[in-house]
C-alpha positions as CSV (number, residue, x, y, z in Angstrom):
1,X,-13.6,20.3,-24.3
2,X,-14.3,19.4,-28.1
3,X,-17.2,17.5,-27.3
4,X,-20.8,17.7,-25.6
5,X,-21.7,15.0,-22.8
6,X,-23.5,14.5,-19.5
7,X,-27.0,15.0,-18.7
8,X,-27.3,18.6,-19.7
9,X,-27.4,17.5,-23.4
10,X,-30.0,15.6,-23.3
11,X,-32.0,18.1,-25.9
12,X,-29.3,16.6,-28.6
13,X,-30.2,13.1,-27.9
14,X,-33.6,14.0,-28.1
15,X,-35.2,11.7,-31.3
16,X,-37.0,15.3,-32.6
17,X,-33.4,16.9,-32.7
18,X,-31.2,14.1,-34.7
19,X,-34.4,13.6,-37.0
20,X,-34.1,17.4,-38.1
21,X,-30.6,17.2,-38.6
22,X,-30.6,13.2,-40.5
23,X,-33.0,15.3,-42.6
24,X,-31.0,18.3,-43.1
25,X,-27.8,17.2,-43.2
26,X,-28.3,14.6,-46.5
27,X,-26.0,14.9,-49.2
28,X,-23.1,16.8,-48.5
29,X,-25.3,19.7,-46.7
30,X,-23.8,20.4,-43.0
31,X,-26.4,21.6,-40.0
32,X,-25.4,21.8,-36.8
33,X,-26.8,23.1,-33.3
34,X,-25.9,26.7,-32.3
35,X,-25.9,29.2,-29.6
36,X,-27.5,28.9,-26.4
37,X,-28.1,25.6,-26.4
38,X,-24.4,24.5,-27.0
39,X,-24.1,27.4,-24.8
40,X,-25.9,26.5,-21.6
41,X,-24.7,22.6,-22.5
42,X,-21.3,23.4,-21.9
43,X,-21.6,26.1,-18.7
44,X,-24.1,23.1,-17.0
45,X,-27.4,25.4,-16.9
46,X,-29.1,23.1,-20.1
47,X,-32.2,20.6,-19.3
48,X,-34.8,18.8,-21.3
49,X,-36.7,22.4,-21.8
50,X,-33.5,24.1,-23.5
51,X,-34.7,25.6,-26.9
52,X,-32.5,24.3,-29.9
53,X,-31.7,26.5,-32.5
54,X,-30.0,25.3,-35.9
55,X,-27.5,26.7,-38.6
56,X,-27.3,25.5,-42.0
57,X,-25.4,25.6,-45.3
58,X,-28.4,25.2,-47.0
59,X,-30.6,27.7,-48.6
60,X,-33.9,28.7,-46.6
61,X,-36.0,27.5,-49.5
62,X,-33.9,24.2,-49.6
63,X,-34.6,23.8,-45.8
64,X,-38.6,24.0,-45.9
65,X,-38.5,21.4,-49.0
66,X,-36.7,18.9,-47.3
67,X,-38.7,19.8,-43.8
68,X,-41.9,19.3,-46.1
69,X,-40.8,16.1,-48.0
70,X,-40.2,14.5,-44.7
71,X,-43.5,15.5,-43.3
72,X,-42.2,18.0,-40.9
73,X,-44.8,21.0,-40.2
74,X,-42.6,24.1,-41.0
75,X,-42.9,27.9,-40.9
76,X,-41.4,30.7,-42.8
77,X,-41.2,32.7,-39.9
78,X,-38.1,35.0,-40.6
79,X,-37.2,34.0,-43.9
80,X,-36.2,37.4,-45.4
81,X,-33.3,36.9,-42.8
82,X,-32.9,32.8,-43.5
83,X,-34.8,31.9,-40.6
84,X,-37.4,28.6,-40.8
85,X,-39.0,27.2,-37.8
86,X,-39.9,23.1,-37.4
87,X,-42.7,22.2,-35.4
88,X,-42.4,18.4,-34.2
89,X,-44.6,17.3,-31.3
90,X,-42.8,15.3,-28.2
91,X,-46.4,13.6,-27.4
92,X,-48.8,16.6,-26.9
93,X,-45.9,18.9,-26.4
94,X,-44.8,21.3,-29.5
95,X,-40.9,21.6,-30.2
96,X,-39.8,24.7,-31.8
97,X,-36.5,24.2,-34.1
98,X,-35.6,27.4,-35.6
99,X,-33.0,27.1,-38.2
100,X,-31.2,29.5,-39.8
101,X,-29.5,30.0,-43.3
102,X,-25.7,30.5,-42.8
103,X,-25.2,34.5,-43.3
104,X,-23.1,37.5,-42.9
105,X,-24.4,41.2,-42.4
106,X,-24.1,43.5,-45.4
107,X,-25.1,46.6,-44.0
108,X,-26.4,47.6,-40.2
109,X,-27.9,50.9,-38.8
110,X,-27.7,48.9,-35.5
111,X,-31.9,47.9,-35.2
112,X,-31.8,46.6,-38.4
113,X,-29.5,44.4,-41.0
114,X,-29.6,43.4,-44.6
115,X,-28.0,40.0,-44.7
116,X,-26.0,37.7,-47.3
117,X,-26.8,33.9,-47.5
118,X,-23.4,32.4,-47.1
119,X,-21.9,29.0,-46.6
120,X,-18.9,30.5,-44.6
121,X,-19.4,29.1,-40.9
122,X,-16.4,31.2,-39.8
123,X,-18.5,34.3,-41.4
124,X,-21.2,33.4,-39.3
125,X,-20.0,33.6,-36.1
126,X,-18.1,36.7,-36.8
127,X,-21.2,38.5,-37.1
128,X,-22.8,37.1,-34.2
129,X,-22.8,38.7,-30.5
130,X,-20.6,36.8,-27.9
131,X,-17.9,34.6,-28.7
132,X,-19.9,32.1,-26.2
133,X,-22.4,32.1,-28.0
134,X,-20.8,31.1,-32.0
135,X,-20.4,27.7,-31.1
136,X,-21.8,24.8,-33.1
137,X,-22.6,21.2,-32.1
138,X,-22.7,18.4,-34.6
139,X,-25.3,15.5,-34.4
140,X,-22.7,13.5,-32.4
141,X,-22.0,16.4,-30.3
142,X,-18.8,17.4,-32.3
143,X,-18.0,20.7,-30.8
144,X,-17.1,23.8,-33.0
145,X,-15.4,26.9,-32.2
146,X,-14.9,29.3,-35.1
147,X,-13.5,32.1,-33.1
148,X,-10.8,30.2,-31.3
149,X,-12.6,31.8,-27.9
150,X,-15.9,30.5,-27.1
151,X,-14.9,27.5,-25.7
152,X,-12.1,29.0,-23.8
153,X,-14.8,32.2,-22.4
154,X,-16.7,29.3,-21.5
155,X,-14.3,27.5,-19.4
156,X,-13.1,31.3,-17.8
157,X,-17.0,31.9,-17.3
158,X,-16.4,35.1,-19.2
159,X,-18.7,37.3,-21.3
160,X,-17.3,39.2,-24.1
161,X,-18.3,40.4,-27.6
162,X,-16.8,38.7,-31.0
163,X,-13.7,40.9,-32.0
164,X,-14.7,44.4,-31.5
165,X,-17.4,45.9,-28.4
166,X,-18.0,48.9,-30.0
167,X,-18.7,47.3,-34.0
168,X,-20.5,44.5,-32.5
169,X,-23.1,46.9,-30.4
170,X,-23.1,49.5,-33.3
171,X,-24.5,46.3,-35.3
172,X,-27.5,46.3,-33.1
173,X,-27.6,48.3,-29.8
174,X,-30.1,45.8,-28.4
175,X,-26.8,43.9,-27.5
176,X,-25.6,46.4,-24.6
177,X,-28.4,44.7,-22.7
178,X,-28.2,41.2,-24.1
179,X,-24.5,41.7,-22.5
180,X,-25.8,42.8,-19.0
181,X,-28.4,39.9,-19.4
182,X,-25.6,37.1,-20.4
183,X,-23.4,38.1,-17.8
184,X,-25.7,38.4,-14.6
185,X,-27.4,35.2,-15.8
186,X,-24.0,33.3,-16.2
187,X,-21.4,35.0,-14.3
188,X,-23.4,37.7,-11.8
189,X,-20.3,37.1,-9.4
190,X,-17.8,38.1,-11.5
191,X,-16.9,41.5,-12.4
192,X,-18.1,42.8,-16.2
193,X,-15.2,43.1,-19.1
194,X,-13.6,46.4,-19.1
195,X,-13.8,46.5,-22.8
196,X,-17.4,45.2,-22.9
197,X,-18.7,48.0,-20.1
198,X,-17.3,51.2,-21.9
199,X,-18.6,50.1,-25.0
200,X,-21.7,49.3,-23.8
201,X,-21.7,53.0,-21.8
202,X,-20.8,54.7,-25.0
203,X,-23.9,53.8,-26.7
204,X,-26.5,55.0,-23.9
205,X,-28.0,57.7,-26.1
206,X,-28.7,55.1,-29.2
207,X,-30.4,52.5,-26.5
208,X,-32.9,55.6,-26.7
209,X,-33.8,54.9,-30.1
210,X,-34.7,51.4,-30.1
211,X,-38.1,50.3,-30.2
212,X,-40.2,49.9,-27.0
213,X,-41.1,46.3,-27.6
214,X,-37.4,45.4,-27.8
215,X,-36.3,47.0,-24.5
216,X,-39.1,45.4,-23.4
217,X,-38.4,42.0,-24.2
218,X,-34.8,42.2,-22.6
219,X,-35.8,44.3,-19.7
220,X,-38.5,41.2,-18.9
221,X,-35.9,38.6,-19.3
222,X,-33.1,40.6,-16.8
223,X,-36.0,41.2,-14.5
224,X,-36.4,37.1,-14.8
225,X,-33.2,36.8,-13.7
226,X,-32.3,35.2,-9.8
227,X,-29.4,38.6,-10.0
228,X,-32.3,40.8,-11.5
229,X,-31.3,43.6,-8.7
230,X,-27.8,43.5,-9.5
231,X,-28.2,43.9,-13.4
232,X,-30.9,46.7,-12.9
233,X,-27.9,48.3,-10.5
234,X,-24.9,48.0,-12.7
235,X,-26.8,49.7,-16.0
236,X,-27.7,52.0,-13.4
237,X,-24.4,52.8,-12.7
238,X,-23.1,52.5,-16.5
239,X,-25.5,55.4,-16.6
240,X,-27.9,52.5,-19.5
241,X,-30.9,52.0,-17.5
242,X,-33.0,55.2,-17.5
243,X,-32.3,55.5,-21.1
244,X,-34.1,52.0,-21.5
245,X,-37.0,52.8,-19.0
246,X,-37.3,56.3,-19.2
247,X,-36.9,57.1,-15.8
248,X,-34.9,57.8,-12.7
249,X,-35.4,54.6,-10.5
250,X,-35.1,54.9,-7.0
251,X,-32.8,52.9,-4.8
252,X,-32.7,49.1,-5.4
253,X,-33.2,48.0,-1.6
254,X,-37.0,47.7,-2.9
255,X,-36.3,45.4,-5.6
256,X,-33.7,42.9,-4.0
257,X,-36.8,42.5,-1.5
258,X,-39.3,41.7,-4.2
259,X,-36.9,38.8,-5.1
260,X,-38.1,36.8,-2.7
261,X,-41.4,38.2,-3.2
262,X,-42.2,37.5,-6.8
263,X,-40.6,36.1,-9.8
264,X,-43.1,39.1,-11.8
265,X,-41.0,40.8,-14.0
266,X,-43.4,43.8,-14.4
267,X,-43.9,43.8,-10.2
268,X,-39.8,43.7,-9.9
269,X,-39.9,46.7,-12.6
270,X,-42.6,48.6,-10.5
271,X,-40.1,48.0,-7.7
272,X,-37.9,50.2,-9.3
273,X,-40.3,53.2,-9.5
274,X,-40.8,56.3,-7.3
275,X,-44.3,57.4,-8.5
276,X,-47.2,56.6,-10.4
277,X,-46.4,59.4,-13.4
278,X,-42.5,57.5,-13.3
279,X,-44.3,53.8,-14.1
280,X,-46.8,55.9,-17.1
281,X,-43.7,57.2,-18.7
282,X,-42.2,53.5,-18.3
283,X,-45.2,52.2,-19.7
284,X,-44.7,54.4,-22.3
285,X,-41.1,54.0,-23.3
286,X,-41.1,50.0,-23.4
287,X,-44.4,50.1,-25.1
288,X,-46.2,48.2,-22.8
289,X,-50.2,46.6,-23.5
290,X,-53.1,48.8,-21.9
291,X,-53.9,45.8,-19.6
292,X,-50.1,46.1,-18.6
293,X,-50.0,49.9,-18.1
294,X,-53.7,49.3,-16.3
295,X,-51.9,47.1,-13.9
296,X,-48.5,49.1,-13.8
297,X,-51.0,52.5,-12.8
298,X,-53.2,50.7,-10.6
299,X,-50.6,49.6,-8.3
300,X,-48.8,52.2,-7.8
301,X,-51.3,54.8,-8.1
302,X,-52.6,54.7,-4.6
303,X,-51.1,53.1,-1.3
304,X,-52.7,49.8,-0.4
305,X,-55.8,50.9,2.4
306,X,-55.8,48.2,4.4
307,X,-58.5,49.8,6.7
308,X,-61.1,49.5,3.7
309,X,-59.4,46.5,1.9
310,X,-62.7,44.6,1.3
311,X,-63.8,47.8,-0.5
312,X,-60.6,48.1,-2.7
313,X,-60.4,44.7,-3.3
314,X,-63.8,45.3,-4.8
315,X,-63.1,48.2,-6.7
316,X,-59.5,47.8,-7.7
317,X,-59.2,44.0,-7.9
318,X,-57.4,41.2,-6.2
319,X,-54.5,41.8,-8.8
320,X,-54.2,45.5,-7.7
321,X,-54.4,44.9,-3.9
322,X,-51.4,41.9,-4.0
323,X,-49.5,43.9,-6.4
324,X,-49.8,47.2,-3.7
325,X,-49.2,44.6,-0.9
326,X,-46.0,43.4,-2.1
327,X,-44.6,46.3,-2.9
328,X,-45.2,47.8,0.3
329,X,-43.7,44.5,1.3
330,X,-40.6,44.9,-0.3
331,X,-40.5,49.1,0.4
332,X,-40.9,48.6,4.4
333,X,-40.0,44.9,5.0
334,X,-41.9,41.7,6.6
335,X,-41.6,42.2,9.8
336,X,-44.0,43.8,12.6
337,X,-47.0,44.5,12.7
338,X,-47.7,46.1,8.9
339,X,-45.8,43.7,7.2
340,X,-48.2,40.8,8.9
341,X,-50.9,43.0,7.7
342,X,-50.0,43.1,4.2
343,X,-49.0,39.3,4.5
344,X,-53.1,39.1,5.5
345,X,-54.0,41.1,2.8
346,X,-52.0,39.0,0.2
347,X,-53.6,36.0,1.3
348,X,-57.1,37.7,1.3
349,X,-56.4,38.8,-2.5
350,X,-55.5,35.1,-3.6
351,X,-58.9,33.7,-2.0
352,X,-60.9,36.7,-3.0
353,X,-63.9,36.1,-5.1
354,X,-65.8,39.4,-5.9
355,X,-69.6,39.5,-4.9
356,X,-72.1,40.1,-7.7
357,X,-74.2,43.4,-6.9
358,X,-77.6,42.3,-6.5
359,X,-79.3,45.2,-8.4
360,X,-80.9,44.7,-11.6
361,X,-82.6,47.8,-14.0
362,X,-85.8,45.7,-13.8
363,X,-85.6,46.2,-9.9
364,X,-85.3,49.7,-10.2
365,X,-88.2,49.8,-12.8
366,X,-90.6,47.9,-10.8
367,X,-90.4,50.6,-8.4
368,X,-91.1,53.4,-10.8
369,X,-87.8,54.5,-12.3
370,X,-87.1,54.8,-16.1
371,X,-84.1,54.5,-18.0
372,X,-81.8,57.6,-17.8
373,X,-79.4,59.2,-16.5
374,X,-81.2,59.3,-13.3
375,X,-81.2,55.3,-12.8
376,X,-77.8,55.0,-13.6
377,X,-76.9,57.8,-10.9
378,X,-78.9,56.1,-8.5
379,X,-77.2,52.8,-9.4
380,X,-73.7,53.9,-9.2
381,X,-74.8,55.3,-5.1
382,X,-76.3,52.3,-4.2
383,X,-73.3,50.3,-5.1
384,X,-71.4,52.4,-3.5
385,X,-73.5,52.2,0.0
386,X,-73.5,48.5,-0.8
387,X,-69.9,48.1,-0.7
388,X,-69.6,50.4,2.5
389,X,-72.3,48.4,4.4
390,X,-70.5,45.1,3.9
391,X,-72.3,43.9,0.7
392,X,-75.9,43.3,2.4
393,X,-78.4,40.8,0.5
394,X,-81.0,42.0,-2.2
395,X,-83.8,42.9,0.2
396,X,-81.9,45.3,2.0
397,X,-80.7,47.1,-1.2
398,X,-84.3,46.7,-2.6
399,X,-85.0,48.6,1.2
400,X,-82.8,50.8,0.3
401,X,-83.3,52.0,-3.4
402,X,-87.1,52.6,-1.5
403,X,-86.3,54.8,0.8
404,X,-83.8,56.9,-1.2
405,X,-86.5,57.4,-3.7
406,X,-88.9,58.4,-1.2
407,X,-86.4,61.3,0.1
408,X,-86.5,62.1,-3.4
């Protein structure tokens, strides 16, 4: 195939996409689409929603002059690396164009890489990861294949690195689980390239040393994925995913249950976890947000008590008492008895709307108490009895917070 059609290239058609490249390609400049777009165009996965990324002969400062002459909002948002993004609206809805400066890597210490502007599109795609995804697409849908391969990888439905594994992880050891990402989002059926797997296993004690917030990005993106148990199992196996999490996970029975479950990729992580200390050091390692190791702590701190679930749903939250009843869901299974319980409590937790506690410091002044320590004691057991007795109105806490102080 040497040439994009059907539906699944409808992004190309799109009036946003051949303005940008009318626009860029004046003169005897050349831009054309790249990567995942041509990608997931050619393997049938594309749709309206596919992001299009560009590559350019043109200078990153040439690119945002010609984006600004033609009244095209633009952003310099990676420009040290030749990277420009166009904003163009498709009614209220904002298109992202990122377009990148033709360039070759200069030197790597595999997280980072000083890069050449170049105007060498077979230089391009050399340095890029997977000879799927150094393919180019004119405006007419022209296809280009600088490495002889992609198209033919494509057609095979095969995964594998430009040239060599080894150099091309070594460039950037993010790309052992881009690989496990490509190939159990493209081809999960299919068993992973020899070549591509010992590479990939060879470099399990650099994965260590790259930044939370990457392994985090590519961790929630495989956990997105329909085969997200069968990734997470086979860098288990290739001995790659504790040194990416930072754990030991447990079996993966759990987390080809929570599948059907929840497309969550935090909640299909915590699937993966024996213990609350095993999802802090998680937290930990992929640098997750506080609200996001909250949430990771909460759920698996404590089974869910489904004898007192009004009072945890009170406490812990609605988030905390799904997240507990899906994961015993996915530990124990759906059927019986429990599992309709925790089906019940699921449904309580998505209707749940937490009560205000009725009392107020000028309640608790009016009969004689003064700020202190002491009120806020007394507040803290009165919300507590509250809870217990089923969340009574404001007289019967007023009754209450009376008689307590009359015991003294």
């Amino acid at each position: 195939m040497t040439h994009l059609q059907g539906t699944h290239s409808v992004w190309l058609k799109r009036k946003q996409t051949q303005l940008l490249l009318q626009v860029l390609n004046e003169g005897d400049a050349t831009t054309r689409c790249v990567g995942g777009c041509v990608r997931d165009t050619l393997m049938g996965v594309a749709n309206a929603d596919t992001e299009v990324d560009m590559a350019t002969d043109l200078p990153p400062k040439e690119v945002m002059a010609r984006l600004k002459k033609a009244k095209i909002k633009c952003v310099p948002t990676g420009i040290k690396h030749g990277t420009v993004s166009a904003i163009l609206y498709e009614g209220e809805k904002a298109l992202v164009y990122e377009i990148t400066t033709l360039r070759v890597d200069m030197t790597t210490d595999g997280r980072h890489a000083e890069v050449a502007f170049t105007d060498d599109w077979h230089g391009d795609a050399a340095r890029r990861d997977f000879t799927i995804n150094a393919l180019y697409a004119d405006a007419d849908g022209t296809l280009h294949d600088p490495t002889e391969q992609g198209i033919a990888d494509i057609n095979a439905k095969r995964v594998r690195f430009i040239g060599n594994a080894q150099a091309r992880i070594e460039e950037d050891y993010l790309r052992v689980l881009r690989y496990f990402r490509f190939h159990f989002r493209l081809t999960p059926d299919l068993a992973l390239d020899a070549e591509a797997l010992a590479a990939c296993r060879g470099a399990a004690v650099a994965l260590r040393g790259l930044s939370g917030e990457r392994k985090q990005q590519e961790m929630y993106k495989i956990m997105s994925l329909p085969a997200a148990d069968r990734a997470a199992q086979a860098l288990h196996e290739a001995g790659l995913l504790s040194p990416v999490i930072g754990v030991e996970p447990i079996e993966f029975a759990a987390l080809t249950a929570m599948l059907k479950f929840s497309d969550d990729p935090l909640l299909r992580l915590m699937a993966l976890l024996p213990s609350a200390d095993a999802a802090q050091i998680m937290a930990t390692t992929l640098r997750l947000s506080k609200k996001q190791t909250i949430r990771l702590v909460r759920a698996m701190e404590f089974p869910l008590d489904l004898a007192a679930l009004s009072k945890v749903l009170y406490f812990d939250g609605a988030e905390a008492v799904a997240d507990r009843a899906l994961l015993a869901l996915a530990s124990s299974g759906e059927k019986g008895v429990m599992g309709t319980a925790f089906k019940i409590a699921l449904t309580e937790a998505a209707q749940y709307k937490r009560p205000k506690f009725p009392l107020t410091g000028l309640m608790m002044q009016k009969v004689g108490m003064s700020d202190g320590p002491a009120m806020g004691k007394m507040a803290f057991a009165l919300e507590q009895w509250w809870v217990d007795e089923g969340f009574p109105d404001i007289a019967a806490v007023e009754a209450e917070l009376k008689k307590r102080l009359a015991k003294g």
